[in-house]
PQR file with spaces between the fields and no chain letter, atoms N, CA, C, O and H, PARSE charges and radii, in Angstrom:
ATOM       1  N    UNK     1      15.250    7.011  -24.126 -0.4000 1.5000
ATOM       2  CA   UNK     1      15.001    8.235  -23.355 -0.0000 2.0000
ATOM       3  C    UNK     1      13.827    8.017  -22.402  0.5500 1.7000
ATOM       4  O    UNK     1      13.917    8.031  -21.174 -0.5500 1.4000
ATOM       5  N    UNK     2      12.688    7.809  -23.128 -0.4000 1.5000
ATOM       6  CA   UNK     2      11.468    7.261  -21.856 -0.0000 2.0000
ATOM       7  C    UNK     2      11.522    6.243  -20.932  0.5500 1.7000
ATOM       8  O    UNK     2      10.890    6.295  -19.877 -0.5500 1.4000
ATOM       9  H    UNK     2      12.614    7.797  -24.125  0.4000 1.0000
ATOM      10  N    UNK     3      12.494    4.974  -21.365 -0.4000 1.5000
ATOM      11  CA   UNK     3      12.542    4.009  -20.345 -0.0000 2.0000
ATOM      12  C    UNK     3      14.010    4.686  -19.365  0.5500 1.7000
ATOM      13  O    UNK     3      14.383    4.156  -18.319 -0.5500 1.4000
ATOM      14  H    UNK     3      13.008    4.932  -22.222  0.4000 1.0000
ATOM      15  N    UNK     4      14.624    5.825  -19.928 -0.4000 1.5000
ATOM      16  CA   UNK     4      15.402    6.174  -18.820 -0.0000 2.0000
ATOM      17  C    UNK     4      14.462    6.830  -17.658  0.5500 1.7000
ATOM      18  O    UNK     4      14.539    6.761  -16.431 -0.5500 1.4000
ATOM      19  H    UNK     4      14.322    6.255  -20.779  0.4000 1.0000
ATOM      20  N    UNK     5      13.471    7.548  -18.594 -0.4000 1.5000
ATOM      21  CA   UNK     5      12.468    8.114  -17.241 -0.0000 2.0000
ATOM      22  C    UNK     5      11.946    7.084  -16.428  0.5500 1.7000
ATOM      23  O    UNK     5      11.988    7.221  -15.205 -0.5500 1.4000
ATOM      24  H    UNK     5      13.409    7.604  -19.591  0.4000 1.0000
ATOM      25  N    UNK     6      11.611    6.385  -16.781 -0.4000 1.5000
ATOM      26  CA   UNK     6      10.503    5.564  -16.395 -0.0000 2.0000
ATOM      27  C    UNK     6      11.416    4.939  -15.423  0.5500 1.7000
ATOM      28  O    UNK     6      10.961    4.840  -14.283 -0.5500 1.4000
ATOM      29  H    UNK     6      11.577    6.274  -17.774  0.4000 1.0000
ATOM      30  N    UNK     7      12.489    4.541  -15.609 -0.4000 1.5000
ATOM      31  CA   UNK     7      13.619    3.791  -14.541 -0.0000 2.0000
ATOM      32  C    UNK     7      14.100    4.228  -13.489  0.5500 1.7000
ATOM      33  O    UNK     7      14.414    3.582  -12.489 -0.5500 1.4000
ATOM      34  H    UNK     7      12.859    4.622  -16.534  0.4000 1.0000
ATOM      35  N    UNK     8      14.208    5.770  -13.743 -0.4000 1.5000
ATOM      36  CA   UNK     8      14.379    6.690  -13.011 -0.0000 2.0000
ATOM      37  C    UNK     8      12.994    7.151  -11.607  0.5500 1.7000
ATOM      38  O    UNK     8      13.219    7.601  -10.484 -0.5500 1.4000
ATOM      39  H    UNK     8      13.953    6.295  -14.556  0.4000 1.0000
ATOM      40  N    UNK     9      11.465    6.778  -12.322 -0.4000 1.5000
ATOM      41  CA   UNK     9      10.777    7.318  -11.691 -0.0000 2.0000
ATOM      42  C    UNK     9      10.668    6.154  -10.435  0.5500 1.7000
ATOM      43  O    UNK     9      10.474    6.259   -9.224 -0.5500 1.4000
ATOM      44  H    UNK     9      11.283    6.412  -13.234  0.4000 1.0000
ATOM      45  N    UNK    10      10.922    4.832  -11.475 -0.4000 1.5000
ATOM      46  CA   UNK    10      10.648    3.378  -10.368 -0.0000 2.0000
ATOM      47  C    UNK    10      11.688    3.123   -9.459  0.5500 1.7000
ATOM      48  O    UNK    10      11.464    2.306   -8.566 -0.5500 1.4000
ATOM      49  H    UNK    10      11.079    4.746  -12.458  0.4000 1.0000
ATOM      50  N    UNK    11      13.030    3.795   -9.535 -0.4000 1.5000
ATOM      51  CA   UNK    11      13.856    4.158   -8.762 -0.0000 2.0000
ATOM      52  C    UNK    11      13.283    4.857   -7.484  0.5500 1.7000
ATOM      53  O    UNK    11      13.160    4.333   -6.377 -0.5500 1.4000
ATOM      54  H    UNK    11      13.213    4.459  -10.260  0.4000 1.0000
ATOM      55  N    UNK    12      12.965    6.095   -7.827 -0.4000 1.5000
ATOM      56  CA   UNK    12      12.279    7.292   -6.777 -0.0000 2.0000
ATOM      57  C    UNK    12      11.376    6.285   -6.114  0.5500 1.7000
ATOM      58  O    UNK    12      11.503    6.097   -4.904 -0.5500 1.4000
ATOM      59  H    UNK    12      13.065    6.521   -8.726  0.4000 1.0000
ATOM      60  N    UNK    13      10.440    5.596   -6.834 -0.4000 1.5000
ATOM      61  CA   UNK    13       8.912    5.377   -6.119 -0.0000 2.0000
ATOM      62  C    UNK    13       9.511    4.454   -5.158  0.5500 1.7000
ATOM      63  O    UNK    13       8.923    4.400   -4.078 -0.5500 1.4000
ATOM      64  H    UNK    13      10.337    5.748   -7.817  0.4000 1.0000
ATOM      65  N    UNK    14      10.901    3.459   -5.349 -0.4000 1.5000
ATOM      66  CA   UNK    14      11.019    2.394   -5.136 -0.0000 2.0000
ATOM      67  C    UNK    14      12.173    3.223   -3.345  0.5500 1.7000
ATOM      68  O    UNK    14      12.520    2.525   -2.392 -0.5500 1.4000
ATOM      69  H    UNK    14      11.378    3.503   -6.227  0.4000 1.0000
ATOM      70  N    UNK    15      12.393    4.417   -3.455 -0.4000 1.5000
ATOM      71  CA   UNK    15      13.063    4.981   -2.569 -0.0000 2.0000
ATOM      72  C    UNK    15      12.057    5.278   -1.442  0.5500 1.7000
ATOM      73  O    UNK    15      12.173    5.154   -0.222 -0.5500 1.4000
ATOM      74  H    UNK    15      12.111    4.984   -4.229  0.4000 1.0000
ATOM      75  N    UNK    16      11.086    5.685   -2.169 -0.4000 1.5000
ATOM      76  CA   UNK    16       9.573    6.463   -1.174 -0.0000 2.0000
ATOM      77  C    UNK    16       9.375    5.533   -0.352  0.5500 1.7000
ATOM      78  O    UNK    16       9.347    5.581    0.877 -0.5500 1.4000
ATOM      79  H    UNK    16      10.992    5.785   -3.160  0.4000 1.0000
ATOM      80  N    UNK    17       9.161    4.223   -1.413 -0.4000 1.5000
ATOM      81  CA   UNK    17       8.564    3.230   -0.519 -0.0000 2.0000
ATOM      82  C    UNK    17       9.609    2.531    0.741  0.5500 1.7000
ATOM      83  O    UNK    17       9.250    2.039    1.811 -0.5500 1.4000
ATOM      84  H    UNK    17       9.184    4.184   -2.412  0.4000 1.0000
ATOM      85  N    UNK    18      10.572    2.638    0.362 -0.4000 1.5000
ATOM      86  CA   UNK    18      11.894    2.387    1.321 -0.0000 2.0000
ATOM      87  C    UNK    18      11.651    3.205    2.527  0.5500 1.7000
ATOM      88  O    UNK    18      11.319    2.650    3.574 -0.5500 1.4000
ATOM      89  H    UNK    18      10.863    3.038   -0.507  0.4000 1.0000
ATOM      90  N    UNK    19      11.807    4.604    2.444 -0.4000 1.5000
ATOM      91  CA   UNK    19      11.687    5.215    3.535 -0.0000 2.0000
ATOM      92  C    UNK    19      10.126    5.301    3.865  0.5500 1.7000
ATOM      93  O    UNK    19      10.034    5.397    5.089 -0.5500 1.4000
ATOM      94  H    UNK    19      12.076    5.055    1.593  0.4000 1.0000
ATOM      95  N    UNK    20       8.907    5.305    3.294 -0.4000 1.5000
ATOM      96  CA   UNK    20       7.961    5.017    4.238 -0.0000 2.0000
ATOM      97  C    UNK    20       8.250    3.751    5.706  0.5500 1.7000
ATOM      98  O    UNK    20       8.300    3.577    6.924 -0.5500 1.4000
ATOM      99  H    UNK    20       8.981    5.227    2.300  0.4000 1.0000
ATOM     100  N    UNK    21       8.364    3.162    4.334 -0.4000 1.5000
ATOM     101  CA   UNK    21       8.402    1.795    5.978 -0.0000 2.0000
ATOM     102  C    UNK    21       9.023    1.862    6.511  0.5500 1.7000
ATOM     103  O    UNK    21       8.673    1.203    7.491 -0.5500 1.4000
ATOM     104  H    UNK    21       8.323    3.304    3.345  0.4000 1.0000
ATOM     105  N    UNK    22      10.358    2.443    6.754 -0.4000 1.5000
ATOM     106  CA   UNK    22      11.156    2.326    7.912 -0.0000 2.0000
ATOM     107  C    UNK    22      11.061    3.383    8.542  0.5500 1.7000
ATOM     108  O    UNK    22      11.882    3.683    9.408 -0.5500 1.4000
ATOM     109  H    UNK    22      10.642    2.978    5.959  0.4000 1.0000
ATOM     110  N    UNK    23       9.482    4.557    8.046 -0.4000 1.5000
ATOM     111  CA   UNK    23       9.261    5.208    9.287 -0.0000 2.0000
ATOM     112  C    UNK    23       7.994    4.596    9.864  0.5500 1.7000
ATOM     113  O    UNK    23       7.679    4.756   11.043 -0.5500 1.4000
ATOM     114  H    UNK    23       8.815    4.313    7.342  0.4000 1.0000
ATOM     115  N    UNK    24       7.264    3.876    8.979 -0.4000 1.5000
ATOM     116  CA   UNK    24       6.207    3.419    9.837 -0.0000 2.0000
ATOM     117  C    UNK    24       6.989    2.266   10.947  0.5500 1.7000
ATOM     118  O    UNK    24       6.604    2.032   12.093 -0.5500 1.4000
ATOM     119  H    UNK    24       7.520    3.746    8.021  0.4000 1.0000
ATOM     120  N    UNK    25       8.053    1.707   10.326 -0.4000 1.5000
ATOM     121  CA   UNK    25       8.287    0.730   11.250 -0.0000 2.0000
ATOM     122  C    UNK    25       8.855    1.320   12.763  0.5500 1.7000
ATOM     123  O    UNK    25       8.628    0.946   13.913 -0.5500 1.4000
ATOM     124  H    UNK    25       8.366    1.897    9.396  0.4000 1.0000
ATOM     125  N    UNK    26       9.840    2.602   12.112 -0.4000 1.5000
ATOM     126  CA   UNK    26      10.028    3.299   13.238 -0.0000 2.0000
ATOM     127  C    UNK    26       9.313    4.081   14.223  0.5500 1.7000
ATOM     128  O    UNK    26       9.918    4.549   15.188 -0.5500 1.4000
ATOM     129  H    UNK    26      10.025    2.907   11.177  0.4000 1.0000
ATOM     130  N    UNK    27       8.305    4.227   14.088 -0.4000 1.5000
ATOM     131  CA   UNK    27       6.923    4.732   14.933 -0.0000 2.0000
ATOM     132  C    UNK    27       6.100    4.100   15.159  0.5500 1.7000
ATOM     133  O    UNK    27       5.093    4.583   15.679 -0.5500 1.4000
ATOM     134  H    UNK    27       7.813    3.847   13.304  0.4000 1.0000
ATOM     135  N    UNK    28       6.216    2.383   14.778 -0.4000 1.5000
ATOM     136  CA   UNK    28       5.399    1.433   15.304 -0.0000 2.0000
ATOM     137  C    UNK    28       5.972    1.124   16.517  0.5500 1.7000
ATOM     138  O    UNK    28       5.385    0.870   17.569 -0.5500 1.4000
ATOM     139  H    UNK    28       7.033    1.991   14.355  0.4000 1.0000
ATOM     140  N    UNK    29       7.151    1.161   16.306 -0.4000 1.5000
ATOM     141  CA   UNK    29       8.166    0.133   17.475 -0.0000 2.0000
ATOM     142  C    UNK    29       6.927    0.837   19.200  0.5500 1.7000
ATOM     143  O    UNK    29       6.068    0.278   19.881 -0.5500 1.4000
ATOM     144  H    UNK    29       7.629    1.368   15.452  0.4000 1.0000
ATOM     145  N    UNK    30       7.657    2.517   19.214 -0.4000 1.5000
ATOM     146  CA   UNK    30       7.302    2.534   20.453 -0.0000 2.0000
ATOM     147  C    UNK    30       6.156    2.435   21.366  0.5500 1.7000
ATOM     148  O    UNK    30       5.967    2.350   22.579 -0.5500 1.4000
ATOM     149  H    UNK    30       8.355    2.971   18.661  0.4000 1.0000
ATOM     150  N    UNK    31       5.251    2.495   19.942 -0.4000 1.5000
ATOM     151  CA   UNK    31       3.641    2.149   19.964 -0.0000 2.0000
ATOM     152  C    UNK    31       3.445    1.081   20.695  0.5500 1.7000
ATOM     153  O    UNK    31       3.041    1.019   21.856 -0.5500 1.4000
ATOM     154  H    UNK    31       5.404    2.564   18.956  0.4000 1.0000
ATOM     155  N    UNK    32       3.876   -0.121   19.668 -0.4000 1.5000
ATOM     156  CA   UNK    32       3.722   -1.642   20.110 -0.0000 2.0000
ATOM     157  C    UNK    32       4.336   -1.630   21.159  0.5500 1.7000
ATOM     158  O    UNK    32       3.772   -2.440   21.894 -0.5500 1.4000
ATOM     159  H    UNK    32       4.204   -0.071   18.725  0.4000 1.0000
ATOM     160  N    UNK    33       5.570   -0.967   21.907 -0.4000 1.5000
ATOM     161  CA   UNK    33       6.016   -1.923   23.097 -0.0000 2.0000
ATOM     162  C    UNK    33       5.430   -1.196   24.525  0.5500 1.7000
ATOM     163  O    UNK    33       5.861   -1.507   25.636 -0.5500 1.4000
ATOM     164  H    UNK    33       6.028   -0.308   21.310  0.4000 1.0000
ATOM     165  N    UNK    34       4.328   -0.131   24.287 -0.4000 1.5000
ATOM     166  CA   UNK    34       4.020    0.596   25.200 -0.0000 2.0000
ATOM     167  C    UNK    34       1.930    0.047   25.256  0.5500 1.7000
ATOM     168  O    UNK    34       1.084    0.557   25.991 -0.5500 1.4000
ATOM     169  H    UNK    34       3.979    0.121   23.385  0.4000 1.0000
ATOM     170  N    UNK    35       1.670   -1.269   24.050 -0.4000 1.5000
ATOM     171  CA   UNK    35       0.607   -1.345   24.253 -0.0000 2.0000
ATOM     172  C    UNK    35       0.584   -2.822   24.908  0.5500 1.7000
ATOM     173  O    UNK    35      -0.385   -3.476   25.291 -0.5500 1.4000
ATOM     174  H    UNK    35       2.357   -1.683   23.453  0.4000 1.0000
ATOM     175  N    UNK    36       2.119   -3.176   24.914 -0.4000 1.5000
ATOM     176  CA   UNK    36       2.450   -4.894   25.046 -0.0000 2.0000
ATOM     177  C    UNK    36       3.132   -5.012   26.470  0.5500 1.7000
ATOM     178  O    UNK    36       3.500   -6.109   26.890 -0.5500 1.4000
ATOM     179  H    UNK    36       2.906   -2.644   24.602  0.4000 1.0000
């Protein structure tokens, strides 16, 4: 039961972290090609 949580939570965290970066990456892009 707890390692279902726990699998479940490293799932989520492991989603967060997915979509962070592909918004930082996506709001780097126009940054970088407007300082380059």
């Amino acid at each position: 039961m707890l390692l279902a949580q726990i699998a479940m939570v490293e799932r989520l965290c492991n989603r967060a972290d997915y979509t962070l970066t592909t918004a930082l990456v996506y709001l780097s892009k126009p940054y970088s090609r407007e300082s380059s």
